[in-house]
mmCIF file of the protein (N, C-alpha, C, O) and its ligand, coordinates in Angstrom:
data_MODEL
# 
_entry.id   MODEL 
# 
loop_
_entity.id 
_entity.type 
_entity.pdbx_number_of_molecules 
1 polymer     1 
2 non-polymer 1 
# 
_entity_poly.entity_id                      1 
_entity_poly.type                           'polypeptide(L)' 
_entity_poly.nstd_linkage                   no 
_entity_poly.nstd_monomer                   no 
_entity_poly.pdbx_seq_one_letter_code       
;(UNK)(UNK)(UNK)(UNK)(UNK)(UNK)(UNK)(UNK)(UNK)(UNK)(UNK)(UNK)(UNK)(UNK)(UNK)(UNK)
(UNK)(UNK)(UNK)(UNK)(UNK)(UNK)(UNK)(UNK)(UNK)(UNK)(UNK)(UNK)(UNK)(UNK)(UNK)(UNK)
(UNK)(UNK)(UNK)(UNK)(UNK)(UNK)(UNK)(UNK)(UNK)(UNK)(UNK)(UNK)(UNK)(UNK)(UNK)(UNK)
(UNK)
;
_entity_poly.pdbx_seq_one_letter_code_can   XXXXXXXXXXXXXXXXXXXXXXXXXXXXXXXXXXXXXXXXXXXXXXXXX 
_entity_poly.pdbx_strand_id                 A 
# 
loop_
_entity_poly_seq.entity_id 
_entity_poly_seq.num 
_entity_poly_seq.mon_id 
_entity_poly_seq.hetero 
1 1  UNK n 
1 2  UNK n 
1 3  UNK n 
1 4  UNK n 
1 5  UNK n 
1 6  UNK n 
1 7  UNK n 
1 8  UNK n 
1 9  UNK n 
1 10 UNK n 
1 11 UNK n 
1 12 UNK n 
1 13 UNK n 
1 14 UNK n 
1 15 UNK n 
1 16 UNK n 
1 17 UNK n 
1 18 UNK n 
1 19 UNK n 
1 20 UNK n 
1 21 UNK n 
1 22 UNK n 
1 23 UNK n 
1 24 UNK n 
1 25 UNK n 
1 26 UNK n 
1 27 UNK n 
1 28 UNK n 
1 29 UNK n 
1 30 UNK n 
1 31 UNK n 
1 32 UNK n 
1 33 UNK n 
1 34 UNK n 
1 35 UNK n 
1 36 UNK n 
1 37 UNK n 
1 38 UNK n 
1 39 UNK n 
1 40 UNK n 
1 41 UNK n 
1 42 UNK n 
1 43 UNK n 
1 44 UNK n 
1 45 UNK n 
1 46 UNK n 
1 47 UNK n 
1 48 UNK n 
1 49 UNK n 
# 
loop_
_struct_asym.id 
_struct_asym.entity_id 
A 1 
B 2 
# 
loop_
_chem_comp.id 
_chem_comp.type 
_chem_comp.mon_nstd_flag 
UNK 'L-peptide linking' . 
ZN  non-polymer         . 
# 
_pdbx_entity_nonpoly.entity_id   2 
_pdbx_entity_nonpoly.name        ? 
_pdbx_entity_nonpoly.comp_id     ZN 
# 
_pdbx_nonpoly_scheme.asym_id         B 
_pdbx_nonpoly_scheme.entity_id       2 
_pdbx_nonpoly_scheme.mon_id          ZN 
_pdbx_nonpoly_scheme.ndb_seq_num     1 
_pdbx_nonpoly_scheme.pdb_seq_num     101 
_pdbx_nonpoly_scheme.auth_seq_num    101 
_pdbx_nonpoly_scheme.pdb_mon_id      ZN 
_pdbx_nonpoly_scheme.auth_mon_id     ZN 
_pdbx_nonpoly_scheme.pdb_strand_id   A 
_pdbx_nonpoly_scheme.pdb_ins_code    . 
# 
loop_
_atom_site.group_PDB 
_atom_site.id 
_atom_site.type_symbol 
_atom_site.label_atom_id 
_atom_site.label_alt_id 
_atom_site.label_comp_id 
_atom_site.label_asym_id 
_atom_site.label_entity_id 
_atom_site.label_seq_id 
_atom_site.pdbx_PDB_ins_code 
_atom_site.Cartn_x 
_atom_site.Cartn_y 
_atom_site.Cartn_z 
_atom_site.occupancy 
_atom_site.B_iso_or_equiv 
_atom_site.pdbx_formal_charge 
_atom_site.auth_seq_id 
_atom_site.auth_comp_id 
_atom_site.auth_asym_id 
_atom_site.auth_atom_id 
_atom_site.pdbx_PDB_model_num 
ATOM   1   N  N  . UNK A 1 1  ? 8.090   -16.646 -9.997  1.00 0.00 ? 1   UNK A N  1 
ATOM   2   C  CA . UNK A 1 1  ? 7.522   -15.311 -9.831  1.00 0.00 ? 1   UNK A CA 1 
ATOM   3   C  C  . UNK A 1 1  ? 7.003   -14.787 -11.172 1.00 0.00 ? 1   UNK A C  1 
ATOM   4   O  O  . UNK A 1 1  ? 7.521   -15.267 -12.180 1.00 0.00 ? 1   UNK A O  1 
ATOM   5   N  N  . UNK A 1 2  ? 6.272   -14.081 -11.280 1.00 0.00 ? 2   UNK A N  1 
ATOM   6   C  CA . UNK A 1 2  ? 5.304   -13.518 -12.293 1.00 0.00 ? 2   UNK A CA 1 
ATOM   7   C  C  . UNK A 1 2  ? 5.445   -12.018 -11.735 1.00 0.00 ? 2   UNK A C  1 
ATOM   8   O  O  . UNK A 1 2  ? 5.891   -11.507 -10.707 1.00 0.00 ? 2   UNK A O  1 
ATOM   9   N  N  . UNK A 1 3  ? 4.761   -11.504 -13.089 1.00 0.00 ? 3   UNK A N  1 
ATOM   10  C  CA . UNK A 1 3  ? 4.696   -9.996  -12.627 1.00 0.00 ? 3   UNK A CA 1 
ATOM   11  C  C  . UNK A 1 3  ? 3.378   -9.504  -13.084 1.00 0.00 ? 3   UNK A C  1 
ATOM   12  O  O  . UNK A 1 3  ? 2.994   -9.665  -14.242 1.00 0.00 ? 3   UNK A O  1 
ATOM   13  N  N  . UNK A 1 4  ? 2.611   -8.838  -12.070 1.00 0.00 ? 4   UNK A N  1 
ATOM   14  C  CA . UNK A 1 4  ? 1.689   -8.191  -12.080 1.00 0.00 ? 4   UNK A CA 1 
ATOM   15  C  C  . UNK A 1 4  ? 1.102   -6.862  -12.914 1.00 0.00 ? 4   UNK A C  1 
ATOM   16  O  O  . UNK A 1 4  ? 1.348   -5.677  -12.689 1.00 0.00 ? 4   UNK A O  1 
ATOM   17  N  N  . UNK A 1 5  ? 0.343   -7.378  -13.830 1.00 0.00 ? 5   UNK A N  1 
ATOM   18  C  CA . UNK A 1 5  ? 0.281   -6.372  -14.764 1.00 0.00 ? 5   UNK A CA 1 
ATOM   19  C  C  . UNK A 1 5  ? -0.183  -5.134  -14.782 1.00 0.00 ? 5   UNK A C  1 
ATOM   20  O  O  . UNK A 1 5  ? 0.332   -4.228  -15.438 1.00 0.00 ? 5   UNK A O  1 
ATOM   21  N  N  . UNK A 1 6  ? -1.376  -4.998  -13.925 1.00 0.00 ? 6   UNK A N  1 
ATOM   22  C  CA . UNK A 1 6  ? -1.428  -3.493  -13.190 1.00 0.00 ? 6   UNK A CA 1 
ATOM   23  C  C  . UNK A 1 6  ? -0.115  -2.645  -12.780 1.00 0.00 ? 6   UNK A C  1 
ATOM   24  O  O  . UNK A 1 6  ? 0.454   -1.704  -13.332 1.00 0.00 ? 6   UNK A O  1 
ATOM   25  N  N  . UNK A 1 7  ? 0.087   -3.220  -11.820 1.00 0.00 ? 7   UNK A N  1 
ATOM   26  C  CA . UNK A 1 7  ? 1.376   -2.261  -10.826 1.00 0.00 ? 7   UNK A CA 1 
ATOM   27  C  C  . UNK A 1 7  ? 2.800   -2.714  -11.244 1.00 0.00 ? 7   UNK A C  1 
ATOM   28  O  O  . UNK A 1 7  ? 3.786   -1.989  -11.116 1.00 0.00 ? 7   UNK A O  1 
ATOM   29  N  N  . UNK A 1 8  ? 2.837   -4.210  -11.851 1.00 0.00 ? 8   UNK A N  1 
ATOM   30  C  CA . UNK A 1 8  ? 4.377   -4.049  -12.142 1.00 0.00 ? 8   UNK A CA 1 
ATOM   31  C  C  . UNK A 1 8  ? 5.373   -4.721  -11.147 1.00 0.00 ? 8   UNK A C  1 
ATOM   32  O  O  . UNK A 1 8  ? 6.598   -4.836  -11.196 1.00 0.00 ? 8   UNK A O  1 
ATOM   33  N  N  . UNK A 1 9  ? 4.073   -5.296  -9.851  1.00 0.00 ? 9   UNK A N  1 
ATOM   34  C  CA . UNK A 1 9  ? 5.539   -6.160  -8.685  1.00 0.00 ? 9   UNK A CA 1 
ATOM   35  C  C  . UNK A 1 9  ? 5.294   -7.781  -9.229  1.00 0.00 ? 9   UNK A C  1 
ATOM   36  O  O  . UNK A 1 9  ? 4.408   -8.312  -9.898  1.00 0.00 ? 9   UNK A O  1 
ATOM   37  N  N  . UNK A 1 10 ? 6.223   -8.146  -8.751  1.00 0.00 ? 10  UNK A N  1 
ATOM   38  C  CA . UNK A 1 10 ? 6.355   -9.280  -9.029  1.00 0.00 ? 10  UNK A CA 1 
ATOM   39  C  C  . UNK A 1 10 ? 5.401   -9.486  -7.906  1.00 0.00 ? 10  UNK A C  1 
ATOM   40  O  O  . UNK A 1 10 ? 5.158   -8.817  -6.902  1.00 0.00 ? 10  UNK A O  1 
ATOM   41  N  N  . UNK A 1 11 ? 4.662   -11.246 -8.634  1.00 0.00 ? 11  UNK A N  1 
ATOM   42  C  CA . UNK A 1 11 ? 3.771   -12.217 -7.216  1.00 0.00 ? 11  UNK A CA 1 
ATOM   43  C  C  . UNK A 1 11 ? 4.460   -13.336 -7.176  1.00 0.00 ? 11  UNK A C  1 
ATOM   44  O  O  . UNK A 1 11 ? 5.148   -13.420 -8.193  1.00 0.00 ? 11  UNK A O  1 
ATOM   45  N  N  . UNK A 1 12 ? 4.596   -14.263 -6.450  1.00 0.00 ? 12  UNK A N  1 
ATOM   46  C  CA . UNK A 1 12 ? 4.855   -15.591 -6.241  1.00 0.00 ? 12  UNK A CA 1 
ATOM   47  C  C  . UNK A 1 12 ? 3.287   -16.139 -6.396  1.00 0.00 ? 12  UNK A C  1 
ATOM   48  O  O  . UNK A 1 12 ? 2.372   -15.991 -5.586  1.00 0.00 ? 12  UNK A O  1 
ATOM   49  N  N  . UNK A 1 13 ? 3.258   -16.839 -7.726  1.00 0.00 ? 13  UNK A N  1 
ATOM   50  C  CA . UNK A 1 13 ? 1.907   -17.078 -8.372  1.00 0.00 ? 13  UNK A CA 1 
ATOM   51  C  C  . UNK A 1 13 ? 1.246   -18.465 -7.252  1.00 0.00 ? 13  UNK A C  1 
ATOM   52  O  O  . UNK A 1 13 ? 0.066   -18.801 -7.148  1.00 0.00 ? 13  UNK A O  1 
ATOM   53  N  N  . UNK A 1 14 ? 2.437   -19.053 -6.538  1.00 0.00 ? 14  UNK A N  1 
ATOM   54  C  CA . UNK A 1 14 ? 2.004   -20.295 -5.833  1.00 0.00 ? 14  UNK A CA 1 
ATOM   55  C  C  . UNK A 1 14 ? 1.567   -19.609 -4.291  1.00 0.00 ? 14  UNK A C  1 
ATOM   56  O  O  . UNK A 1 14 ? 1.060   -20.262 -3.379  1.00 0.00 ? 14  UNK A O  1 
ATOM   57  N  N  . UNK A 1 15 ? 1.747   -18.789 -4.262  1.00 0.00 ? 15  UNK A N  1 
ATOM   58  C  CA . UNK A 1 15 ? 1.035   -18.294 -2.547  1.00 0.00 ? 15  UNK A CA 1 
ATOM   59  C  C  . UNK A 1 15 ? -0.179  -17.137 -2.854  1.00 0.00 ? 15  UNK A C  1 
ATOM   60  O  O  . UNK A 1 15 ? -0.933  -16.734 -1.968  1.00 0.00 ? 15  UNK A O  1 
ATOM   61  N  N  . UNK A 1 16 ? -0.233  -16.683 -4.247  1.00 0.00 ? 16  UNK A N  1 
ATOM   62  C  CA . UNK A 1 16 ? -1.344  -15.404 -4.468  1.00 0.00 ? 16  UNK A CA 1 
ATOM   63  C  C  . UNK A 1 16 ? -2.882  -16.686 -4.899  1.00 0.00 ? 16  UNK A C  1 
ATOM   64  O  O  . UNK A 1 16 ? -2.977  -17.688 -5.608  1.00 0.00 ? 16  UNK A O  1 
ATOM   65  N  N  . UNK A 1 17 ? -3.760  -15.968 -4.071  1.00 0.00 ? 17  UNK A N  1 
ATOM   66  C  CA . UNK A 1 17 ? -5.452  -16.165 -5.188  1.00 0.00 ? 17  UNK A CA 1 
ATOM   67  C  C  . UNK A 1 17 ? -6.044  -16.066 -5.689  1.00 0.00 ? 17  UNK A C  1 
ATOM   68  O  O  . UNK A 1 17 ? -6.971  -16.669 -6.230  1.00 0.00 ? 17  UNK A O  1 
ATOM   69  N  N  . UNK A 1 18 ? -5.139  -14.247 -5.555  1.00 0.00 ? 18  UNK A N  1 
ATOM   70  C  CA . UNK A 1 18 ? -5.307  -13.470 -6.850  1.00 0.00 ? 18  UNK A CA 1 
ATOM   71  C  C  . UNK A 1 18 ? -5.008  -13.640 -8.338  1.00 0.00 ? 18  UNK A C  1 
ATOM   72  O  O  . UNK A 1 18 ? -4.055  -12.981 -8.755  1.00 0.00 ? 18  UNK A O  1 
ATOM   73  N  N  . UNK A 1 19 ? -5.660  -14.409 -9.206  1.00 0.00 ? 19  UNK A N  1 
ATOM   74  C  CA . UNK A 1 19 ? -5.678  -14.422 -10.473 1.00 0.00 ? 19  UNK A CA 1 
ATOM   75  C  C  . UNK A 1 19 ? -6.910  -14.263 -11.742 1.00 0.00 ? 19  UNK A C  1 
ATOM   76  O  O  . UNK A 1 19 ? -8.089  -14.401 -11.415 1.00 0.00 ? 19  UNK A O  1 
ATOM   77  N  N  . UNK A 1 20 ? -6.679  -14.073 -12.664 1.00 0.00 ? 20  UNK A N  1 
ATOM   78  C  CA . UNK A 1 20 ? -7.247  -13.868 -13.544 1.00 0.00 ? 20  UNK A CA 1 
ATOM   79  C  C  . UNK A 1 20 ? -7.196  -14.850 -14.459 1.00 0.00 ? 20  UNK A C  1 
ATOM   80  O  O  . UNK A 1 20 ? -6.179  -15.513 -14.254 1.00 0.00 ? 20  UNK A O  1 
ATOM   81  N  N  . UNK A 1 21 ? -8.071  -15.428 -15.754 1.00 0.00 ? 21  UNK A N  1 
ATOM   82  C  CA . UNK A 1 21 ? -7.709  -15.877 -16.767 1.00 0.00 ? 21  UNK A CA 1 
ATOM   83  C  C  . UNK A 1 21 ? -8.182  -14.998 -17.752 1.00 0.00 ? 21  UNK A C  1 
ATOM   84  O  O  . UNK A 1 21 ? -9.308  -14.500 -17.731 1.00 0.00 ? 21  UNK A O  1 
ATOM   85  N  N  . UNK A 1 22 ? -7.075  -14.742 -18.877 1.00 0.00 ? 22  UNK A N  1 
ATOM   86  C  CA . UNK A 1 22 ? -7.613  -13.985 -19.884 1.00 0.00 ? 22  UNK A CA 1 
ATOM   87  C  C  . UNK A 1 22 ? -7.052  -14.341 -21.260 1.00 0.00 ? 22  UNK A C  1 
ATOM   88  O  O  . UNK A 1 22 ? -5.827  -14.437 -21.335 1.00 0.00 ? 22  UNK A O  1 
ATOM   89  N  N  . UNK A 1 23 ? -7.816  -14.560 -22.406 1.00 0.00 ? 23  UNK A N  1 
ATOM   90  C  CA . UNK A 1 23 ? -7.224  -15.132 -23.953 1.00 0.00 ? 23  UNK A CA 1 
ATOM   91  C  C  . UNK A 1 23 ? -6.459  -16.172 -23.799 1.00 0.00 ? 23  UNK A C  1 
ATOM   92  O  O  . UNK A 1 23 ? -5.529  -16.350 -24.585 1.00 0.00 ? 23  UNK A O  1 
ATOM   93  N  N  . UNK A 1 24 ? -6.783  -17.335 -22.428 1.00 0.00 ? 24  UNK A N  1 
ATOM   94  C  CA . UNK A 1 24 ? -6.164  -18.531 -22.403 1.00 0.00 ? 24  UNK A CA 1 
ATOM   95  C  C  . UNK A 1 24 ? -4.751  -18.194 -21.106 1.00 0.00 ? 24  UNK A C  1 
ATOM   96  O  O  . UNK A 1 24 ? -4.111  -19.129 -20.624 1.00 0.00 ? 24  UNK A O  1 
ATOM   97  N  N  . UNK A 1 25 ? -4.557  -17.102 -20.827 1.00 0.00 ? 25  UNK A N  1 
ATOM   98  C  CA . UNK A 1 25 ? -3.666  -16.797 -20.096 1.00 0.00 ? 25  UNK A CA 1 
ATOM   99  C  C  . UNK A 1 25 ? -3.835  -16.776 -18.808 1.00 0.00 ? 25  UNK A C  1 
ATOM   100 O  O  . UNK A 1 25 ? -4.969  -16.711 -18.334 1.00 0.00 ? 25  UNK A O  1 
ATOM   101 N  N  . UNK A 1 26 ? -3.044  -16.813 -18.259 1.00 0.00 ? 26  UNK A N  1 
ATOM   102 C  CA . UNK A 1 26 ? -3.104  -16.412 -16.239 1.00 0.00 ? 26  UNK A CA 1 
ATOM   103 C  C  . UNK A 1 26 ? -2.281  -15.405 -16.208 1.00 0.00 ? 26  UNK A C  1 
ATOM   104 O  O  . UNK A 1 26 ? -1.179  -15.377 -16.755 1.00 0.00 ? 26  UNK A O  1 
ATOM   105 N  N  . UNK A 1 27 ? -2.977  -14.212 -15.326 1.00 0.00 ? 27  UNK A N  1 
ATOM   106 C  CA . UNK A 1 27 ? -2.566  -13.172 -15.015 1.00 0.00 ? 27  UNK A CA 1 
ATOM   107 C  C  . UNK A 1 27 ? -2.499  -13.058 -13.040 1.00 0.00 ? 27  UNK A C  1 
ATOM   108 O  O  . UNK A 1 27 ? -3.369  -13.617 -12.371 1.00 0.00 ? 27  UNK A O  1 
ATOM   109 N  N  . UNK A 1 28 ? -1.371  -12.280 -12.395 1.00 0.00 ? 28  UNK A N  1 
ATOM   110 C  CA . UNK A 1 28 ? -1.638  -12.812 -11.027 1.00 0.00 ? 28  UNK A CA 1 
ATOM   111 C  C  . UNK A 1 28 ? -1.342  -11.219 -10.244 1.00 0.00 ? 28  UNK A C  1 
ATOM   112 O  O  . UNK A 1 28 ? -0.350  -10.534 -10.491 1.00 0.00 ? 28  UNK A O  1 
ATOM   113 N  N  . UNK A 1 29 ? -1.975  -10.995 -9.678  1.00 0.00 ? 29  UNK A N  1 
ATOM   114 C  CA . UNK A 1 29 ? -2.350  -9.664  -9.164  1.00 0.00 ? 29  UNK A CA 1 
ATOM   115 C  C  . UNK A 1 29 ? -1.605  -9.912  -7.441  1.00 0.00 ? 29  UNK A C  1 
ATOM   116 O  O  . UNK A 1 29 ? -1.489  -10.987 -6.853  1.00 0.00 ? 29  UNK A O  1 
ATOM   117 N  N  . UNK A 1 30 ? -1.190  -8.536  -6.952  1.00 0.00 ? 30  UNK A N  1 
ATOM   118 C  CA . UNK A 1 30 ? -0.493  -8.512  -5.769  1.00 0.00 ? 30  UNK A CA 1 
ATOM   119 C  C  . UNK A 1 30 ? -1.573  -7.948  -4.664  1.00 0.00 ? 30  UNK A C  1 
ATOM   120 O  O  . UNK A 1 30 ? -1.356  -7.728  -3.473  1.00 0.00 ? 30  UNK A O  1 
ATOM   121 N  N  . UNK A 1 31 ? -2.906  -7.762  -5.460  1.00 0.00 ? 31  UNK A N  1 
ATOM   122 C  CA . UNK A 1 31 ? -4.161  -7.448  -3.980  1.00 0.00 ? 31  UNK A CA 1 
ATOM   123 C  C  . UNK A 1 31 ? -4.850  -7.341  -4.980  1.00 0.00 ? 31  UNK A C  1 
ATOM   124 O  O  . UNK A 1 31 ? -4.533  -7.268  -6.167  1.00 0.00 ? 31  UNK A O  1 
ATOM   125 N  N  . UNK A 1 32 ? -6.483  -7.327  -4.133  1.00 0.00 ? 32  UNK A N  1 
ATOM   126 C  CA . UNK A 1 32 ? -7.360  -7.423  -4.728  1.00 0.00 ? 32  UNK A CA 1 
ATOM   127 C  C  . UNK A 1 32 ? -7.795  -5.965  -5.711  1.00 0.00 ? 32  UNK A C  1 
ATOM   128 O  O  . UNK A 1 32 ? -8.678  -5.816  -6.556  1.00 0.00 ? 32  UNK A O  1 
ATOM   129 N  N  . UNK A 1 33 ? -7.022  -5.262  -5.313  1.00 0.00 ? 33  UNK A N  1 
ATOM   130 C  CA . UNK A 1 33 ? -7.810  -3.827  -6.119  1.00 0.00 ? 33  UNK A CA 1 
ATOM   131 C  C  . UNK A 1 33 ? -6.597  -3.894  -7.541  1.00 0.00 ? 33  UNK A C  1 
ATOM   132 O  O  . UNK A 1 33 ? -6.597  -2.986  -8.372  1.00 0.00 ? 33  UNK A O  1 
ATOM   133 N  N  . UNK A 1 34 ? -5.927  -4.710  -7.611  1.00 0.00 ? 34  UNK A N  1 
ATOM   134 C  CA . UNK A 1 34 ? -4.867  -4.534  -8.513  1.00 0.00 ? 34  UNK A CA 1 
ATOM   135 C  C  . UNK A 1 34 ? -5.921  -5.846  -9.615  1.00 0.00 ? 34  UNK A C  1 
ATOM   136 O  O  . UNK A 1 34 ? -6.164  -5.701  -10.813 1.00 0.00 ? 34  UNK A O  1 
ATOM   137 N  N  . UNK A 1 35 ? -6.322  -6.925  -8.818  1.00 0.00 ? 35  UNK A N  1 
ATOM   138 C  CA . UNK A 1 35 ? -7.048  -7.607  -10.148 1.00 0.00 ? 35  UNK A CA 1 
ATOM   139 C  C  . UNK A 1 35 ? -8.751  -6.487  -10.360 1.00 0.00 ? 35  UNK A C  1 
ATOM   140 O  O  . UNK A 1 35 ? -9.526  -6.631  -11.305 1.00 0.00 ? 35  UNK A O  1 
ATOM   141 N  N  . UNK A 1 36 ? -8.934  -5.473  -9.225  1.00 0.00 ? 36  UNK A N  1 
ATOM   142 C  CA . UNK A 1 36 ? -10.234 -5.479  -9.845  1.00 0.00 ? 36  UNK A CA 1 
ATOM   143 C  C  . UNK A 1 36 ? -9.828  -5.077  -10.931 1.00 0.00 ? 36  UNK A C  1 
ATOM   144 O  O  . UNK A 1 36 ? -10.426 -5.446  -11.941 1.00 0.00 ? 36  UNK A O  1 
ATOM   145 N  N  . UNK A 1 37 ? -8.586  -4.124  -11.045 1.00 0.00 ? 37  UNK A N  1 
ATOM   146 C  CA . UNK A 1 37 ? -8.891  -2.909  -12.247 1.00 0.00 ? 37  UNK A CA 1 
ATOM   147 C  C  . UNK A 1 37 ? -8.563  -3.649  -13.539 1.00 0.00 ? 37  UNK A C  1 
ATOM   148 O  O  . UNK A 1 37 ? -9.062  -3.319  -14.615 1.00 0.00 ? 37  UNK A O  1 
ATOM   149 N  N  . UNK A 1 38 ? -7.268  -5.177  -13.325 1.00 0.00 ? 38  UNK A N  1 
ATOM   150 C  CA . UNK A 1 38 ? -7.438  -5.873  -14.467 1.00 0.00 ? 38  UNK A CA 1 
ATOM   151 C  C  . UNK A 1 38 ? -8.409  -6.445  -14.834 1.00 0.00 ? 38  UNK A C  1 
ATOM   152 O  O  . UNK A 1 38 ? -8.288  -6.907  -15.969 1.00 0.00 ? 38  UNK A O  1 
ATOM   153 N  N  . UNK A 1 39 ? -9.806  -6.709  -14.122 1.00 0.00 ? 39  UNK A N  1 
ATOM   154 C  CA . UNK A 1 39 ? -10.678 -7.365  -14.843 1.00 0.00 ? 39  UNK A CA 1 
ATOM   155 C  C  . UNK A 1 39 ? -11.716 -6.502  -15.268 1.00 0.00 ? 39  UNK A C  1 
ATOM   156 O  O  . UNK A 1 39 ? -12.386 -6.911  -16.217 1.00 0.00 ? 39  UNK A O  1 
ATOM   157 N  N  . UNK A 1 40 ? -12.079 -5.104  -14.651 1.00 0.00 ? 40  UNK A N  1 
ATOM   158 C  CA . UNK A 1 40 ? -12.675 -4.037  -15.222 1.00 0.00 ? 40  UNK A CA 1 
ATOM   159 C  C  . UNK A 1 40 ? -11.899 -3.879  -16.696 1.00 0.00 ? 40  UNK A C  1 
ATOM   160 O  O  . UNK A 1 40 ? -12.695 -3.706  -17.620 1.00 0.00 ? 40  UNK A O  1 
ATOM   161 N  N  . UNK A 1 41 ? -10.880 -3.898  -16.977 1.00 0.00 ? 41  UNK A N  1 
ATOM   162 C  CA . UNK A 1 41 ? -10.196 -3.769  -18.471 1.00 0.00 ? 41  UNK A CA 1 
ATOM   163 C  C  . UNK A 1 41 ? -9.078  -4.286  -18.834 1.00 0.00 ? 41  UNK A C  1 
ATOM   164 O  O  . UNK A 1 41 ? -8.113  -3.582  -19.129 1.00 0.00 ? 41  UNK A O  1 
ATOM   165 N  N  . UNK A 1 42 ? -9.055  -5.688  -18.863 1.00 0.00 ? 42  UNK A N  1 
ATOM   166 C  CA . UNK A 1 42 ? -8.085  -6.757  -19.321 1.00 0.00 ? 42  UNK A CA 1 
ATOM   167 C  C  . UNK A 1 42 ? -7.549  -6.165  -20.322 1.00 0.00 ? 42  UNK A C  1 
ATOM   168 O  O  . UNK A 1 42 ? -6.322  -6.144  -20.225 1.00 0.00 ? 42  UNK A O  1 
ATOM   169 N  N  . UNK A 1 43 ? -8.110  -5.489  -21.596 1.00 0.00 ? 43  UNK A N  1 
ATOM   170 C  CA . UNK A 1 43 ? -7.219  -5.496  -22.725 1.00 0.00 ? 43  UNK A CA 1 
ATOM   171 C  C  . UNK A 1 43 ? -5.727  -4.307  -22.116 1.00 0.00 ? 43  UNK A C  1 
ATOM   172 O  O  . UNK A 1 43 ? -4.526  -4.341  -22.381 1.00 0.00 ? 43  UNK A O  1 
ATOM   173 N  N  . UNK A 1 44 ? -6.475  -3.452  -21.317 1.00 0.00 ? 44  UNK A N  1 
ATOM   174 C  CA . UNK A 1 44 ? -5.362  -2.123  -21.073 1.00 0.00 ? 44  UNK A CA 1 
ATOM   175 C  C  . UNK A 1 44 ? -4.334  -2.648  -20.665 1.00 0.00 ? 44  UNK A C  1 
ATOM   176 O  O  . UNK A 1 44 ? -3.308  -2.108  -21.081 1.00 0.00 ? 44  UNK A O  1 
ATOM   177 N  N  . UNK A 1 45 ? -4.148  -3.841  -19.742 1.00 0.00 ? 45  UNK A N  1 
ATOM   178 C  CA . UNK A 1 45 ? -3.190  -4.639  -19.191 1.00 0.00 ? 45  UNK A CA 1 
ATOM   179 C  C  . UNK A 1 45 ? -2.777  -6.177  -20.085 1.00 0.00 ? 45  UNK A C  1 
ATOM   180 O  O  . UNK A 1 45 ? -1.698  -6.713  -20.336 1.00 0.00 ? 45  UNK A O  1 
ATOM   181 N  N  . UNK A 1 46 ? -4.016  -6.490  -20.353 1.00 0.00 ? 46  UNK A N  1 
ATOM   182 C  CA . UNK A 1 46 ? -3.661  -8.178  -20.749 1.00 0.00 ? 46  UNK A CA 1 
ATOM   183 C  C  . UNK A 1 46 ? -2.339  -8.049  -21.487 1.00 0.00 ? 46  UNK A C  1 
ATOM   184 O  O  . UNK A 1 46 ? -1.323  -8.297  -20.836 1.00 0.00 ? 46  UNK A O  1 
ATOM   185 N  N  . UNK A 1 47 ? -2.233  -7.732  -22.626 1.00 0.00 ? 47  UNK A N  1 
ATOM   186 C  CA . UNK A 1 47 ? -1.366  -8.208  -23.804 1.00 0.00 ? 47  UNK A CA 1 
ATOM   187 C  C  . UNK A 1 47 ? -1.027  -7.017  -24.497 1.00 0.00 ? 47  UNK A C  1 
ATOM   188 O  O  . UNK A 1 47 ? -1.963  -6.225  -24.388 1.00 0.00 ? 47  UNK A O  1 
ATOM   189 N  N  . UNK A 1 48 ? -0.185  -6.596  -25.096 1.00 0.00 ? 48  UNK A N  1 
ATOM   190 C  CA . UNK A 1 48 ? 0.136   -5.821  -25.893 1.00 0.00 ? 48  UNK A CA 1 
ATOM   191 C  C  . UNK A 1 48 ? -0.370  -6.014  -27.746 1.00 0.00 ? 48  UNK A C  1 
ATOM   192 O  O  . UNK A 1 48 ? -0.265  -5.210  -28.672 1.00 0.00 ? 48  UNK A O  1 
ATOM   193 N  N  . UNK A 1 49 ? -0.798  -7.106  -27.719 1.00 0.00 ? 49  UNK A N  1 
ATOM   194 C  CA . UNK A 1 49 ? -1.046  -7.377  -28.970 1.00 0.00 ? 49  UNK A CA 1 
ATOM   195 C  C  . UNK A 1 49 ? -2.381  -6.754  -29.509 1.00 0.00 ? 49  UNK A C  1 
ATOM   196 O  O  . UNK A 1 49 ? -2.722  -6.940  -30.677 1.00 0.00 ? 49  UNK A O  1 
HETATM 197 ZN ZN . ZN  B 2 .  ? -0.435  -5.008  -8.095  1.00 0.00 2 101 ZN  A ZN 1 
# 
């Protein structure tokens, strides 16, 4: 399980299609409006760095 960086639920990354790649990373979203808003602005979510 992974956790979804928008909202914060965990996904089971092996049943979602929802994903992203970002700075080499996989990011995995729990619906589609949860990856749009990570890919409208990856940095707000991607990484803390
Ligand atoms: Zn979500």
């Amino acid at each position: 399980m992974v956790k979804d960086p928008v909202c914060g639920m965990m996904v089971d990354e092996k049943k979602t299609s929802l994903k992203s790649e970002h700075d080499g990373q996989t990011f995995y979203f729990c619906s589609a409006s949860c990856k749009r808003s990570f890919d409208a602005d990856p940095h707000k979510y991607g990484h803390s760095k």
